[in-house]
C-alpha positions in Angstrom: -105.2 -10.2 31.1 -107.6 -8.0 31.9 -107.2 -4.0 30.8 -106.7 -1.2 33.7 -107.7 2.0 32.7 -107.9 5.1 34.7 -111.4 6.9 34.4 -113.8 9.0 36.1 -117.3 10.3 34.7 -120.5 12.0 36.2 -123.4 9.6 37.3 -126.5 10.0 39.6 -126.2 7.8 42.6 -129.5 6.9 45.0 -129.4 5.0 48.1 -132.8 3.6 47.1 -134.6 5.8 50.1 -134.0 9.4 48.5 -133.7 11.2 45.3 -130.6 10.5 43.0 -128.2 13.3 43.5 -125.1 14.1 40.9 -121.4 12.6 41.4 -118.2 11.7 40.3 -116.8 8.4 39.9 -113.3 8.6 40.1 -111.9 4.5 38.9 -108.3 4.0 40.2 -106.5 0.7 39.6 -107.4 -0.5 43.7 -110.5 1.4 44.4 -114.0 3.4 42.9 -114.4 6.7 45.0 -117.6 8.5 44.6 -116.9 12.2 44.6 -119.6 15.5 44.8 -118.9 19.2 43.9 -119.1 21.3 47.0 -118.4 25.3 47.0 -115.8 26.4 49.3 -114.8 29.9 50.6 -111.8 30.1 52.2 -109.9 33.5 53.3 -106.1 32.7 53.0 -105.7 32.3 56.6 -107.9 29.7 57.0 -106.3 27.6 54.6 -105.1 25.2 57.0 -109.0 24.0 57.6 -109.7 20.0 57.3 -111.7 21.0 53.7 -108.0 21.8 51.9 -105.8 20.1 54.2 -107.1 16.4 54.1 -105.6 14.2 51.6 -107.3 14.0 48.0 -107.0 11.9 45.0 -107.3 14.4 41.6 -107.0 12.5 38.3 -104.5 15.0 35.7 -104.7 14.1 32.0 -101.0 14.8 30.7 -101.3 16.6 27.8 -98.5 16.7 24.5 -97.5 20.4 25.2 -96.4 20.6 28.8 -97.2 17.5 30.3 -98.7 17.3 33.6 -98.1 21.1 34.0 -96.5 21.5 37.0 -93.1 22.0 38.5 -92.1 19.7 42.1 -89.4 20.6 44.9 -88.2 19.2 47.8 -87.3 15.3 48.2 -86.2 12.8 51.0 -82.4 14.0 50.3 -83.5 17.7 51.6 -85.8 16.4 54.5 -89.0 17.3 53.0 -92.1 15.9 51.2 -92.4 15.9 47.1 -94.3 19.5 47.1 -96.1 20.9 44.1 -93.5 24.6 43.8 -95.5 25.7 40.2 -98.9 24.8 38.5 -98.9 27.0 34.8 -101.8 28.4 34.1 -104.0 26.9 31.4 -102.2 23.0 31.3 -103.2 19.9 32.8 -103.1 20.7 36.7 -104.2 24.2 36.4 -107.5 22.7 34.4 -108.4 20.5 37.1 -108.9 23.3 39.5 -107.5 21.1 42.4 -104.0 21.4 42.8 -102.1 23.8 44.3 -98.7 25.2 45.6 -97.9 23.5 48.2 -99.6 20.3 47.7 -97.4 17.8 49.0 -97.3 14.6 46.5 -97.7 11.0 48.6 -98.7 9.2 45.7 -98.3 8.9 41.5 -100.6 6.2 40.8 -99.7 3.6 43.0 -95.6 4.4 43.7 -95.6 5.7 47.2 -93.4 8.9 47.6 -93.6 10.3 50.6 -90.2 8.9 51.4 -88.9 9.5 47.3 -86.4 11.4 46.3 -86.6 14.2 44.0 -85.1 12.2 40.8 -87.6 9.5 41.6 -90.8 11.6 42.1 -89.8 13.2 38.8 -89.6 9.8 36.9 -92.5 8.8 38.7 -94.5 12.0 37.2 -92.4 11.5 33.9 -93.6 7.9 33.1 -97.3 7.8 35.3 -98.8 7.5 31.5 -101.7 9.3 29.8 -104.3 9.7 33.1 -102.1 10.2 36.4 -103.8 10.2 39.4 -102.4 12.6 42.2 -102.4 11.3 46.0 -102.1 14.6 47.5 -102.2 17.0 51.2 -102.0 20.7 50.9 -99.4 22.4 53.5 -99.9 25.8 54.2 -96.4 26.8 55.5 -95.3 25.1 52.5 -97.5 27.3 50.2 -96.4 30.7 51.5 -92.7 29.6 51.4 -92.5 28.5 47.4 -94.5 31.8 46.8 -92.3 33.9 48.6 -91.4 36.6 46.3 -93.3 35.7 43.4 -93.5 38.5 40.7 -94.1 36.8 37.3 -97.5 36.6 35.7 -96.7 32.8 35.8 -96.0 32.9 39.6 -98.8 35.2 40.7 -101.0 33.0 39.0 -99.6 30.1 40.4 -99.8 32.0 44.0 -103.9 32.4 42.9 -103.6 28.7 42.9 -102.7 28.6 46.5 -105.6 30.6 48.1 -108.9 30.1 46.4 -111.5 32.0 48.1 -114.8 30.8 46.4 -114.1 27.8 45.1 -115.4 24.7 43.3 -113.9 21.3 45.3 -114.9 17.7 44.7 -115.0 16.1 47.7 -115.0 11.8 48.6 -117.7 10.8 49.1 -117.4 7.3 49.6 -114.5 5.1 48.4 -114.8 1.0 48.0 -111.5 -1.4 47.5 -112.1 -2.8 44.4 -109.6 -6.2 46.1 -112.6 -9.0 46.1 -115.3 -6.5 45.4 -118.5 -7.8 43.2 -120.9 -5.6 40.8 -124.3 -6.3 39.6 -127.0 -4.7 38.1 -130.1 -6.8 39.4 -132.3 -5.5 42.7 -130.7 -7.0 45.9 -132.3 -10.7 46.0 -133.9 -10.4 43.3 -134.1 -11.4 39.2 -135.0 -7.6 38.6 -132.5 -5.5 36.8 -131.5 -2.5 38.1 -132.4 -0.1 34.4 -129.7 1.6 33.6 -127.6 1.3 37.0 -125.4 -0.9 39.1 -124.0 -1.8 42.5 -120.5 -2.2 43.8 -120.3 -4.0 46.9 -116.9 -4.2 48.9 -116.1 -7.4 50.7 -116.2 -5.6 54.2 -119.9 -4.5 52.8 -119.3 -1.4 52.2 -121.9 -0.7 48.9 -122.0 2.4 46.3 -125.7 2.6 46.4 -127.4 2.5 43.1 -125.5 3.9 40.5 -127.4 5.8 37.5 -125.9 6.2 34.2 -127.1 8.7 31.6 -127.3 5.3 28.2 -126.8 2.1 28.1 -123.2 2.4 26.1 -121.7 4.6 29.5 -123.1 1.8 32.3 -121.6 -0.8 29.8 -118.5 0.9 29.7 -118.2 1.5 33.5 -119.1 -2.1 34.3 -116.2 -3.3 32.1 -113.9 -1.0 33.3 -114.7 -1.6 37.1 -114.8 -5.7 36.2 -111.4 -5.2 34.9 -110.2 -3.9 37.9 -111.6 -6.4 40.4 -110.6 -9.4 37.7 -107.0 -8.0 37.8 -106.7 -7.6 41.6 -108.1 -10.9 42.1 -105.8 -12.3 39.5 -102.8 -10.4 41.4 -104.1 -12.0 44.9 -104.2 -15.3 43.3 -100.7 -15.0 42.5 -99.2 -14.1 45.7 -100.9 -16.9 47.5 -99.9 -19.9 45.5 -96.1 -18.7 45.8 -96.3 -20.0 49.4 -98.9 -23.1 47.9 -97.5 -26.4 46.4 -98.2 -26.8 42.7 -100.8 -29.3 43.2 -102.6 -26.9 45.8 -102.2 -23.6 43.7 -105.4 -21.6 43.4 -106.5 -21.6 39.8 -109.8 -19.0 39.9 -112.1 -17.2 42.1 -115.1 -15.1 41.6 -118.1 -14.0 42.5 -122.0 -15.6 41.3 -124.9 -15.4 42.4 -126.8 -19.1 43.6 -130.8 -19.4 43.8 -132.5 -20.4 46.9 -135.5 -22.2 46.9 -138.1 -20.3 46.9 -140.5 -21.7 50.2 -136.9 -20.9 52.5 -136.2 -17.2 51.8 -137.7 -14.3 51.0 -134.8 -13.1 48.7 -134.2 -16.2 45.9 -130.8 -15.2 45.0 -127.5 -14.6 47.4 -124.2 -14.0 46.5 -121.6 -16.8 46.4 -117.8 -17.2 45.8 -116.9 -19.9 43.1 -113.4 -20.9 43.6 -110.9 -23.3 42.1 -108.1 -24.9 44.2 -106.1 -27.6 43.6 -108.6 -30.6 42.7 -111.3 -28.8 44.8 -114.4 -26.6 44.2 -115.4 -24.6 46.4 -118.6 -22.7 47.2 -118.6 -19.8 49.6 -120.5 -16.8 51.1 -117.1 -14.9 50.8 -113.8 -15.0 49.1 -111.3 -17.5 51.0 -108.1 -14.9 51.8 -106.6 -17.3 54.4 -105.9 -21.2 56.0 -109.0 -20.8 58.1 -111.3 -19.8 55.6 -110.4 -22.9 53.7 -110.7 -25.4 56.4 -113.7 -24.0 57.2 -115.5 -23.7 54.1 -118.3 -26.3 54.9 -118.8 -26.9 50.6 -116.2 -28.6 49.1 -116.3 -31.0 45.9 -113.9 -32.8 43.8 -113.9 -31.3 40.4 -113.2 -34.3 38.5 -116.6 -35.7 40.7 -118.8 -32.4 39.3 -120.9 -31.3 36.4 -120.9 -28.1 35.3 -124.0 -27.4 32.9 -124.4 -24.0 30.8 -128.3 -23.6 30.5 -129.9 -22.2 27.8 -132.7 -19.4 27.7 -135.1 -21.9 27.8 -133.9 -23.5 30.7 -133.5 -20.6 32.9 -136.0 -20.5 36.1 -136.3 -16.8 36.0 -135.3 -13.7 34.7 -131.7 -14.0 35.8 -129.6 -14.7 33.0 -126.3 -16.6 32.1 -127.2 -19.7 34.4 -125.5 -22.3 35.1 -125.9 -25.8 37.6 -123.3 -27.3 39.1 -123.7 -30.9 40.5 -122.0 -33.2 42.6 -121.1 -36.9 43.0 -123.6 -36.5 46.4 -126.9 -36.0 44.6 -126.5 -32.6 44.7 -127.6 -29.6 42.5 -126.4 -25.6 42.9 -128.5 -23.2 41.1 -126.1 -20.4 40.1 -126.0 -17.4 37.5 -123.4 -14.8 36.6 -123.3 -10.9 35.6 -122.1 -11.5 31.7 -121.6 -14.1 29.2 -117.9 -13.0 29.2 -117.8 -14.4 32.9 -119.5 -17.2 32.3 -117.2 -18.1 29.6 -114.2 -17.2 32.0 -115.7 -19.7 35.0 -116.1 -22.5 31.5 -112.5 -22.0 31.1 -111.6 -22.4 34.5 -113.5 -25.5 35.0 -111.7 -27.0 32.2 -108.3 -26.1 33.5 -108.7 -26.9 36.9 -110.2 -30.3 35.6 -107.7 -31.3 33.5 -104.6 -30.3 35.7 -107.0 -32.3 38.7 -107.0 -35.1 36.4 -103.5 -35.4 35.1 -102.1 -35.4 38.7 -104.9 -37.8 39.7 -103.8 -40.3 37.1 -106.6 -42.8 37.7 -109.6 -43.6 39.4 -111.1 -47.3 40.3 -114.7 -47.7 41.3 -115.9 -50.9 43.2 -118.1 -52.5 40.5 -119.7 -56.1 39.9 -119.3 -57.5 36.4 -121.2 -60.4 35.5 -122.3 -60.8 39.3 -118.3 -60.6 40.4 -116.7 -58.3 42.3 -114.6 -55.9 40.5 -113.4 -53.0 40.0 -113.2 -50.4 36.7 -110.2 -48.6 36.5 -110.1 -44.9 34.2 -106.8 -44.2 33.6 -105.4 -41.0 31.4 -103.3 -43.3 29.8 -104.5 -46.7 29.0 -108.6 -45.6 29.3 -110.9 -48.2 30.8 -109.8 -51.6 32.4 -112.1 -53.9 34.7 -110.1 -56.2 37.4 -111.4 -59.1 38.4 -111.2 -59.3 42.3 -111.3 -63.2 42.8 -109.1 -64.4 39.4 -106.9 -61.1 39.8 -107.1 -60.5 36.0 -107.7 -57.9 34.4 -111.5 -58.9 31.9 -111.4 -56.6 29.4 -109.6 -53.0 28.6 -110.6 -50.3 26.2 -108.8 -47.2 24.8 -110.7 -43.7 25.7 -111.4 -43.2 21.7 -113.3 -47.1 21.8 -116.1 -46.0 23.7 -119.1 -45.2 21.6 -121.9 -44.4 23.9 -123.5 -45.6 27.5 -126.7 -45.9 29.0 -128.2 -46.1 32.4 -130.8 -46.7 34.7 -130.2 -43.5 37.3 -129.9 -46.1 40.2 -126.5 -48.5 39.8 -126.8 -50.1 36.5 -123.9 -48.9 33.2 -123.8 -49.8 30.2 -120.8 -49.4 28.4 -120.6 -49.3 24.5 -117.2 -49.6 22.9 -116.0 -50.3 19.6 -114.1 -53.8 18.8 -111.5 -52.5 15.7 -110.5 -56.3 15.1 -113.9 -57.5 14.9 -115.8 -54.1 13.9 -118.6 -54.5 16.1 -120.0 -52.8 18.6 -119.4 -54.5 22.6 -121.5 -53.9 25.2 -120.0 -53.7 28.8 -122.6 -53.7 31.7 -121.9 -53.4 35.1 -123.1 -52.4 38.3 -121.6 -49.3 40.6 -123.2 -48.0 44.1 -121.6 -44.6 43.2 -123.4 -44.6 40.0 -123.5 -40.5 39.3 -120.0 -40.2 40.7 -119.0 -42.7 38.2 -120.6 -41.0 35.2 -118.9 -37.3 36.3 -115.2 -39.0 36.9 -115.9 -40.4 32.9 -117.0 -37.2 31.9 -114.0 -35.4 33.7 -111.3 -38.0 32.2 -112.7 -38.2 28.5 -112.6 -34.4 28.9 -109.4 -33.9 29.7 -108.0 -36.3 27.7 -109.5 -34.3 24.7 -107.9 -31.5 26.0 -104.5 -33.2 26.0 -104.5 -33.9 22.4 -106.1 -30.5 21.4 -103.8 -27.8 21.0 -106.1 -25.2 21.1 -107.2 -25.4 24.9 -103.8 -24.8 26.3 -103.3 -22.1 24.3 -106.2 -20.6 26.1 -105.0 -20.3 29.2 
């Protein structure tokens, strides 16, 4: 499963029409928020204005000596919110610059606590880990009540807390739900990579702009932590809709890719598509499928066990864009698709393989109308007994072969198989031919069947998933 890790970091963000200017990523385990530095002078009677007053998300690293640094009152049992009563002067909240009495808390990570008690807002703080982040809205009544009578150096530095005159304040920017998000580092459309900065587009198309980072080893490091994040949520989505999905129907994986348009149609050659996994089905979409409709309408769907999925080499690839891949279809058809990293193309290879083996062990078998020998027939792959041909007109079955018998095969590209199998009481080689109308359908389903059956006598692949 994929890490989450709290993080934020200064980065130089462009909208591609003006000069970069300087922010701050905040990552939080549901969303990216871009944040910039703005100086603020407030008199303490105007700290009720919309600047200190609107909620805020401040990210606290707990430290060993005196944890988050900060004392809390209040609680649902007293009527009132979860309110910041002390911030001590040099630990972790005092160091972020952004807390203050009377900060009401309405989140610790992602436990809501508006409605909490005291001894639950407390455990929340207690076990939020290493990097907390703070959902909070400053109340001004609040303020001047808790620092009513304050006399200790420790108090009347806590009451400086509570009404900054110039002061330095991060502000959001912009903030994108990571829930079905997508990242990529190549020019919209394009094969071009973006040097040294990303995109993250929300499903509802909300986009960070182009995100700059100062080397290679910090945008590799953000791009893992933010794929993490959207690979986790996903995961979590995925889970809460097969509970209400029968077994055979579960959703196994969905993500995002990027397919290739020909060239003469559209300006831009590449467009963003959803690969998903459902049941026996592969689906291609512009967006992710959340609900019924968007599966019924989905106007791409394919068997899996009637599919191809080919890695491509370097030397295959038909541009710049790397970690390719074609997908084709019992129909004669071919989809032109690459992915951001070779760590998610090795994550869709996985998922292929799952979804086609648990396709093909509730599938069972598959005939094909065939002739044999200019009779009607019909071959038969089965997961147990392999390859059998029925005769239609003696109702026999003409010859049956284990999985592990066949040797090799051979055809024309229009309707005409040969099949090569190996004869252990003889120790020859025998050659089946036979004609099929659903020729490449035919050659996929053998492909699908020989691969899972691999798969259920190797060890090793169901321990990877």
């Amino acid at each position: 499963m994929a890490q989450i890790h709290v993080r934020q970091g200064m980065v130089q963000v462009s909208d591609g029409k003006t000069k970069p200017q300087p922010m701050r990523l905040l990552l939080t385990p549901d969303s990216l928020t871009l944040q910039k530095e703005e100086l603020i002078y407030m008199q303490p009677q105007d700290t009720a204005t919309d600047s200190i007053t609107k909620i805020r998300t401040i990210l606290v690293q707990r430290e060993q000596v005196g944890g988050l640094g900060l004392s809390v009152k209040g609680g649902s049992e007293h009527g009132l919110p979860i309110l910041i009563s002390r911030i001590f002067k040099n630990q972790a909240a005092d160091k972020t610059g952004e807390l203050f009495v009377g900060d009401a808390i309405l989140k610790v990570n992602e436990v809501d606590v508006v409605k909490a008690s005291h001894e639950t807002a407390v455990t929340a703080l207690r076990t939020g880990g290493s990097a907390v982040i703070l959902t909070v809205r400053h109340y001004p009544q609040a303020s001047a009540f808790l620092l009513r009578g304050s006399e200790s150096s420790e108090q009347k530095h806590t009451q400086r807390n509570s009404f900054p005159k110039l002061q330095k304040h991060w502000s959001d920017v912009l903030t994108i739900q990571l829930l079905y998000a997508y990242i990529t580092r190549y020019s919209t459309g394009t094969d071009r990579v973006r040097p040294n900065s990303f995109v993250v587009q929300a499903i509802d198309g909300t986009s960070s702009g182009s995100i700059l980072c100062e080397n290679g080893n910090i945008l590799a490091e953000w791009i893992r932590c933010i794929n993490n994040h959207i690979i986790a949520l996903t995961d979590h989505a995925i889970q809460m809709a097969n509970k209400v999905l029968l077994p055979s129907e579960h959703i196994v994986y969905m993500c995002w890719s990027c397919e290739r348009q020909p060239v003469m149609k559209h300006w831009q050659n590449w467009r963003p598509r959803v690969v998903t996994f459902k049941g026996a089905d592969l689906y291609l979409s512009d967006t992710p499928l959340v609900n019924t409709r968007d599966w019924i309408r989905c106007g791409r769907v394919y068997r899996v066990y009637e599919s191809m999925l080919k890695i491509l080499k370097d030397s295959d690839l038909l541009d710049d864009r790397r970690h390719a891949f074609v997908i084709q279809t019992g129909y004669q058809e071919s989809f032109y698709l690459s992915m951001e990293t070779r760590e998610e193309l090795l994550r869709l290879e996985k998922a292929w393989n799952r979804a086609n083996y648990t396709a093909v062990q509730q599938l069972g078998n598959k005939t094909f109308g065939c002739t044999w020998r200019n009779r009607i027939s019909g071959l038969t792959l089965d997961m147990n007994t392999g390859f059998s041909l029925y005769d239609s007109e003696s109702k026999s079955y003409m010859w049956c072969y284990r999985f592990s018998q066949l040797k090799g095969s051979s055809d024309d590209g229009k309707t005409k198989l040969k099949l090569h199998f190996h004869n252990q009481a003889k120790s020859h080689i025998e050659t089946r031919e036979i004609e099929c109308s659903s020729l490449q359908t035919l050659l996929f389903c053998m492909h699908a069947f020989l691969s899972a059956k691999l798969s259920s006598v190797d060890p090793n692949f169901l321990k990877n998933f």
